[in-house]
C-alpha positions, -999 to +999 in steps of 0.1 A: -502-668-492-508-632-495-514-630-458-476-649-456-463-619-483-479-589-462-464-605-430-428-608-445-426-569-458-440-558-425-407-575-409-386-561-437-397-529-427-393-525-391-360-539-395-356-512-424-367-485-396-348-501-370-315-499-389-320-466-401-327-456-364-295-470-350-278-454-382-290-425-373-283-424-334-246-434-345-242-405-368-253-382-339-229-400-314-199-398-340-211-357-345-216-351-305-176-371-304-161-345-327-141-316-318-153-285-323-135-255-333-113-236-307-122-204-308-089-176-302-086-136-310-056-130-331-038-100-342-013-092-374+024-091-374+030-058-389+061-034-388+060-008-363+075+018-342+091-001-309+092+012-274+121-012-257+113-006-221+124-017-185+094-033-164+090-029-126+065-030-100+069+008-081+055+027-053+054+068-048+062+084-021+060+120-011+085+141-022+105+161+007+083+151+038+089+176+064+091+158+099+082+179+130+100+163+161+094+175+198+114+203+204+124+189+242+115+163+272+082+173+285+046+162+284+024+161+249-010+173+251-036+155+228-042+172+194-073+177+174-050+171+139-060+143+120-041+127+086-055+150+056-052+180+074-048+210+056-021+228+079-006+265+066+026+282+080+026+294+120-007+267+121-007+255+154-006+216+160-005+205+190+010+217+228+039+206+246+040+212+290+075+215+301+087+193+325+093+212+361+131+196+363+135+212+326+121+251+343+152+246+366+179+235+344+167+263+321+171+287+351+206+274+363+217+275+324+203+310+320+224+323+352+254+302+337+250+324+307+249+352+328+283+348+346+300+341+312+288+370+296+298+390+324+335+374+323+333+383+285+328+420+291+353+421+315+379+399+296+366+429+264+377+455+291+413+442+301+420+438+261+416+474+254+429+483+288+465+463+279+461+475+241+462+512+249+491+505+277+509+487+247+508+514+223+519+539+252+552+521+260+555+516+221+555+552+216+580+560+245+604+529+232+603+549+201+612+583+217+641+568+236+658+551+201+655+589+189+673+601+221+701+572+223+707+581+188+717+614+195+733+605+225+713+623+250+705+594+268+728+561+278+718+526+266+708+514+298+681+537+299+665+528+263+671+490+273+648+498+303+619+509+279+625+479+256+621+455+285+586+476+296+575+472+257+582+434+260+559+434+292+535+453+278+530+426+248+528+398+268+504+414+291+483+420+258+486+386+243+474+374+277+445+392+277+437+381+239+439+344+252+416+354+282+389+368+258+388+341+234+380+319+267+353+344+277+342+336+243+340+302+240+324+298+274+295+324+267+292+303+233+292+273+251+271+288+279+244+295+252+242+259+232+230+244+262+205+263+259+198+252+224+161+236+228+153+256+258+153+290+251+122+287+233+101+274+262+074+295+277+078+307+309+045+290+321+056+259+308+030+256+277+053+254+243+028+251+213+043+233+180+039+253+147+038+241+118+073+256+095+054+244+065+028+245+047+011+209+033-011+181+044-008+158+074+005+126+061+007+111+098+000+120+134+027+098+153+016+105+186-027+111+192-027+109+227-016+127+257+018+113+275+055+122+281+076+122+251+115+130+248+135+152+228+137+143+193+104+124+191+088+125+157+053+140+158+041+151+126+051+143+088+041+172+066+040+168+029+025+183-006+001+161-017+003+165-049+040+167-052+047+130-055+076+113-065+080+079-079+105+050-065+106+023-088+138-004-075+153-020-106+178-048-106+214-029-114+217-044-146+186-025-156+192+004-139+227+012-163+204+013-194+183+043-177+196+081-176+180+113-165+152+123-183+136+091-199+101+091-201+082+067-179+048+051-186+028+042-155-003+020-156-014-007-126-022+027-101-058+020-109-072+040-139-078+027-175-053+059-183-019+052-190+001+083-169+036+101-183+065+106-155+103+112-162+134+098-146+148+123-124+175+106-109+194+072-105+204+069-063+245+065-068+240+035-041+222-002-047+211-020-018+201-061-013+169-069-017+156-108-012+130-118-045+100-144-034+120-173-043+149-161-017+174-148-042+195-123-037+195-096-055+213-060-059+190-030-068+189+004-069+158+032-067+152+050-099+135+088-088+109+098-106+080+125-114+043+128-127+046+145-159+005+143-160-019+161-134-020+134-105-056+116-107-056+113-073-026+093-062-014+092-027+021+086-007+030+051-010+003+043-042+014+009-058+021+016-097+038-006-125+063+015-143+077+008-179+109+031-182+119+036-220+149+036-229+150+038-262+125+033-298+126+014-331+114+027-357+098+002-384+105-029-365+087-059-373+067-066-343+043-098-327+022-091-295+039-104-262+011-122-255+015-141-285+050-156-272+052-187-251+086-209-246+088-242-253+119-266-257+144-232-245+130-213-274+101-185-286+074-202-304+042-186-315+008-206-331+000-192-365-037-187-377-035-208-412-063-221-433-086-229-401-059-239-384-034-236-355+003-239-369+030-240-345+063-221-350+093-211-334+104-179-340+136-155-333+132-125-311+149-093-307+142-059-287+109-066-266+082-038-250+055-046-226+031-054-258+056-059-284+087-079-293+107-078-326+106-105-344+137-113-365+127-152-381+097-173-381+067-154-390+063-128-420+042-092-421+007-097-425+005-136-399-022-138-383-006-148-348-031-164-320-029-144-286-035-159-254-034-190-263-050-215-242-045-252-232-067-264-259-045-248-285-024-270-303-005-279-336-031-287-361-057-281-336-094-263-359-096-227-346-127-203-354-112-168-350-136-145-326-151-112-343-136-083-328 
């Protein structure tokens, strides 16, 4: 019998143990199920000063690149210039041979200029030559009016004198006509000599540099036959950039001359100052990713801050402000999501995520105005992820 009682409580207490085993595995099951908190960073809706701003992707550019072309056809030597140059005024950059056909056009155009120069001197001649006989036969003209008037002569003789003065202007206004010809063939005579005359007579030209600056590009490196007109160098300032930022034209009527411009995306933590120098008076088309078309126009720019190190052609993201709030009641930008055609925002609220929509006004890159929907001192969620939802437990992340 007792062996029967000890056998009986041994059962009841492994299946005591083997219920409080499987109570406790499904208390660890149900714990591991839960959700646990989603952790998010928020930030307070409190009143502040407002930049409104107009957002775009930009570029700079250097401002008035100087362009050395070749000065006429002939043959490019190879130059030892490289991008980054340094170059001063009267630096030489690189040599041009000139062709043999150009030494004998420049001859033939040289004795052209010759001859018309010659014509002009004598055309110079003839007019003083017919001048002085015109003021002769003016002078006896007048002596013979004196003499008919006191009748010591007949009219026949003064009309004789009258005709000879007649002569004598034509004669002169001929000549005038012949030396504005001489004229405008010397003149002639020397443009086509425009490009020439600056040649060396043994045929080696070198290029100097009118400017001083860096090298922003070498077009041509190597040795071969270029023509007239052929761009060679492009000499800038460095550090006299400008900034080109295209804005849709809607935008672009809300800027004027002289609004400061905040550029960040160039690379630096540092947020760098600029200023609006001018609007371009004409838009142009520009395609967006999607293929729409769109009308735009370049806003001109300048670094108000010492450039950090910024080249031609630097990609920056410009924020153009156009004008402040003061006292607005603001929510972080990255705190606003749409949903349904309307702003909504997720509220931090007694551990809690709390959805709601809101009612915005001016917006900055970081900072909207918020007319309805949350008060001063809401702890709004930023960045919220995909696990954030209405209702969802949230554990706010020490910052």
């Amino acid at each position: 019998m007792n062996n029967s009682a000890q056998s009986s409580k041994a059962r009841i207490k492994r299946r005591g143990l083997g219920l409080a085993l499987l109570l406790a595995i499904g208390f660890a099951a149900f714990i591991s199920i839960q959700p646990s908190p989603v952790q998010v960073e928020t930030e307070a809706v409190i009143h502040r000063a407002l930049l409104l701003t107009v957002n775009e992707q930009g570029r700079t550019r250097a401002q008035e690149p100087f362009t050395i072309a070749a000065p006429f056809y002939g043959q490019l030597l190879r130059t030892d210039k490289i991008e980054g140059d340094k170059i001063a005024v009267g630096d030489v950059l690189n040599t041009i041979a000139v062709a043999p056909e150009n030494l004998r056009t420049r001859a033939v155009l040289e004795a052209n200029l010759t001859a018309a120069q010659a014509r002009l001197s004598a055309a110079q001649a003839s007019v003083e030559e017919t001048q002085s006989v015109l003021e002769r036969t003016r002078q006896e003209l007048r002596r013979r009016e004196r003499l008919l008037a006191q009748r010591l002569i007949g009219l026949e003789e003064r009309d004789s004198f009258a005709q000879a003065f007649s002569a004598a202007q034509t004669r002169e206004a001929a000549a005038q006509a012949n030396l504005q010809a001489a004229r405008a063939e010397t003149e002639s005579a020397k443009s086509q000599l425009i490009g020439i005359d600056a040649q060396s007579p043994t045929g080696l030209v070198p290029i100097i540099a009118p400017v001083q600056g860096t090298i922003q590009r070498v077009f041509e490196k190597s040795q071969r036959i270029v023509n007239a007109g052929t761009p060679l160098f492009l000499i800038s300032d460095r550090d006299s950039l400008e900034l080109v930022i295209d804005l849709l034209t809607q935008d672009a009527v809300k800027v004027s001359p002289g609004d400061e411009i905040q550029i960040t995306g160039w690379g630096g933590q540092q947020t760098l100052r600029g200023r609006v120098k001018y609007i371009e008076p004409e838009a142009f088309t520009k395609y967006s990713a999607l293929g729409v078309e769109e009308q735009r126009v370049n806003v001109i720019g300048e670094l108000i801050d010492p450039n950090p190190g910024l080249g031609a052609e630097y990609r920056i993201e410009a924020a153009i402000v156009i004008a402040e709030k003061d006292n607005a009641l603001t929510i972080p930008t990255s705190a606003l999501f749409r949903r349904n055609n309307h702003w909504h925002t997720f509220v931090a609220a007694g551990g809690e995520a709390s959805l709601r929509a809101i009612e915005i006004g001016e917006r900055s890159i970081d900072y909207a105005e918020v007319l309805s929907g949350v008060a001063i001192g809401d702890e709004v969620i930023v960045f919220p992820s995909d696990l954030v939802n209405d209702g969802v437990e949230i554990q706010r992340i020490a910052q």
